[in-house]
C-alpha positions as CSV (number, residue, x, y, z in Angstrom):
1,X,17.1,-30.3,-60.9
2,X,18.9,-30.5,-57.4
3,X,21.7,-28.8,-58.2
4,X,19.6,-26.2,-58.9
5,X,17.9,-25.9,-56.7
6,X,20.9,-26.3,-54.0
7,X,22.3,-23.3,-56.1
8,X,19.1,-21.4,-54.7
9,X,19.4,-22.2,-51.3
10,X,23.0,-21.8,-50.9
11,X,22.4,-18.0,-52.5
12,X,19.9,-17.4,-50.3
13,X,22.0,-18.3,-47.1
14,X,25.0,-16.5,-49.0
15,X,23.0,-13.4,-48.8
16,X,21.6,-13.4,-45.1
17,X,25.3,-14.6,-44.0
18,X,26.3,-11.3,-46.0
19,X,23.9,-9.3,-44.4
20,X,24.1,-10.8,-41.6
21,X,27.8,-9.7,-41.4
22,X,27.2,-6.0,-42.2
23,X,24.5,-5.9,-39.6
24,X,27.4,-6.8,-36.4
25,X,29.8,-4.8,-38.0
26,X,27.4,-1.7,-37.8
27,X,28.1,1.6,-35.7
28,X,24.5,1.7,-33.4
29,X,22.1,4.2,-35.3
30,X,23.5,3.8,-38.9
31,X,22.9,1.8,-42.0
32,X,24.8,-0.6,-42.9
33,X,25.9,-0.9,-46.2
34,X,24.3,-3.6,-47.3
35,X,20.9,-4.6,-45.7
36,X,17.7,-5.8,-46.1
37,X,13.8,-4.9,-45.2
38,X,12.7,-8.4,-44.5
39,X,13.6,-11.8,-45.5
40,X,11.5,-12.1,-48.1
41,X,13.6,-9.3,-49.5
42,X,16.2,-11.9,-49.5
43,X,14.8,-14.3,-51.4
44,X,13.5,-11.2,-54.2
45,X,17.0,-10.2,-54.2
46,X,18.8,-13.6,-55.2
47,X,15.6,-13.9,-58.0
48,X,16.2,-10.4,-59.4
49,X,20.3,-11.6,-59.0
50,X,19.7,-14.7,-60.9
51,X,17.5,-12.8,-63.7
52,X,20.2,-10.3,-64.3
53,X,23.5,-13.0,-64.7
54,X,20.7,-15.5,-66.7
55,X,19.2,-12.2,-69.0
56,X,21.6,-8.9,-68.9
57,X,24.7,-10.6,-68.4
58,X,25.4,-12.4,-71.5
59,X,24.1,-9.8,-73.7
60,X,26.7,-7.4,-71.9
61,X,29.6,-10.2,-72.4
62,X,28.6,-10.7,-76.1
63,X,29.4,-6.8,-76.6
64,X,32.1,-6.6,-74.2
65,X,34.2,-10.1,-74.5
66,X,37.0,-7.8,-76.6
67,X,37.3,-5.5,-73.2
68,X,37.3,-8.9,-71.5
69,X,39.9,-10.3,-73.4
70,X,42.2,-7.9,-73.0
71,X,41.7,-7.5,-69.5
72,X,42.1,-10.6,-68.5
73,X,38.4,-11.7,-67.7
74,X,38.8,-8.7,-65.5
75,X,35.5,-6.8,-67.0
76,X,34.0,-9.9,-65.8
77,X,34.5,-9.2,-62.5
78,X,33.7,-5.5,-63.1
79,X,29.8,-6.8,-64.4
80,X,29.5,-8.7,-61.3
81,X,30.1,-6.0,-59.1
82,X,27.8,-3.6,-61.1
83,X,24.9,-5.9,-61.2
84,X,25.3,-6.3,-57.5
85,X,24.7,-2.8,-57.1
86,X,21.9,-2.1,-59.7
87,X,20.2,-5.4,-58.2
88,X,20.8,-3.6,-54.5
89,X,18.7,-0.3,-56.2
90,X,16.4,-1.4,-57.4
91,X,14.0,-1.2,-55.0
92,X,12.7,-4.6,-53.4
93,X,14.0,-4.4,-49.8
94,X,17.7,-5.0,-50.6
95,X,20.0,-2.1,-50.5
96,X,23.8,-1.3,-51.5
97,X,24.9,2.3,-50.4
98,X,27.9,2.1,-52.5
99,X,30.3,0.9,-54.9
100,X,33.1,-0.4,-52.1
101,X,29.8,-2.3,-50.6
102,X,28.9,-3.7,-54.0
103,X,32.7,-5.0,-54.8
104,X,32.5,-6.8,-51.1
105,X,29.3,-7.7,-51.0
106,X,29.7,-9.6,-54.7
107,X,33.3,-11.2,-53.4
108,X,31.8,-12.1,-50.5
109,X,28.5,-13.4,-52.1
110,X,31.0,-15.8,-54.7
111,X,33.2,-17.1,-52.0
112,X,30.0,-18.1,-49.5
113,X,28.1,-19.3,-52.0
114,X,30.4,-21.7,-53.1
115,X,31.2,-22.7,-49.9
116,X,27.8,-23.1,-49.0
117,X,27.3,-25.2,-52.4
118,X,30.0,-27.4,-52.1
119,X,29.2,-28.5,-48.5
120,X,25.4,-29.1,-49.3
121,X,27.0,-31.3,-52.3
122,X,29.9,-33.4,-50.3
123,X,26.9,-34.3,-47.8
124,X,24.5,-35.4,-50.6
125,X,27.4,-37.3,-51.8
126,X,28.7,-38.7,-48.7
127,X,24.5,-39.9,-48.2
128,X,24.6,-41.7,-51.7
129,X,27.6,-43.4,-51.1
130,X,26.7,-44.6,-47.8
131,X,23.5,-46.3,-49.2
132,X,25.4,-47.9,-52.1
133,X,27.4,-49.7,-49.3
């Protein structure tokens, strides 16, 4: 159950450090291309990201794991990026302008989210072991 729910959180701060990112990097009076309407947008976006790699995902994989196999697990990364950017128009306050923003935005999203993830873990370890000493 916490890793879970860790997962949740360190998607969540994944996302607004992505956004986050597109916002300073920005020309004044544009859109970024990836942005959001409010926070709670944020936290609709990682549900409706979660329900599409729990839900669509697999059924996609199940048809596709001969494209997959001979690419490599390349088509994996393909359905990542395009669930990215069907999740980003869909319409709840998260938006992708393109496919470039979707491919960074998803490589971005794995790499900070893990990082995110793995430091929320070492300190719950590093608490545990502490009180077993």
């Amino acid at each position: 159950m916490r890793n879970w729910f860790l997962r949740w959180i360190s998607n969540i701060l994944a996302l607004l450090v992505i956004v986050g990112a597109y916002q300073l990097t920005s020309t004044s009076g544009s859109r970024p291309g990836i942005w959001v309407e409010s926070p709670l947008a944020v936290v609709i976006a990682v549900v409706a990201l979660a329900l599409a790699n729990s839900a669509i995902r697999p059924i996609i994989m199940f048809f596709a794991w001969p494209i997959n196999c001979l690419t490599f697990g390349l088509f994996s990364f393909v359905l990542n990026v395009l669930l990215f950017l069907m999740v980003g128009n869909l319409g709840f306050g998260f938006h992708v302008t393109n496919p470039l923003h979707a491919v960074i935005g998803s490589v971005a999203m794995g790499i900070v989210s893990g990082v995110i993830t793995s430091m929320l873990r070492e300190g719950g370890e590093k608490k545990r072991r502490d009180r077993r000493d």
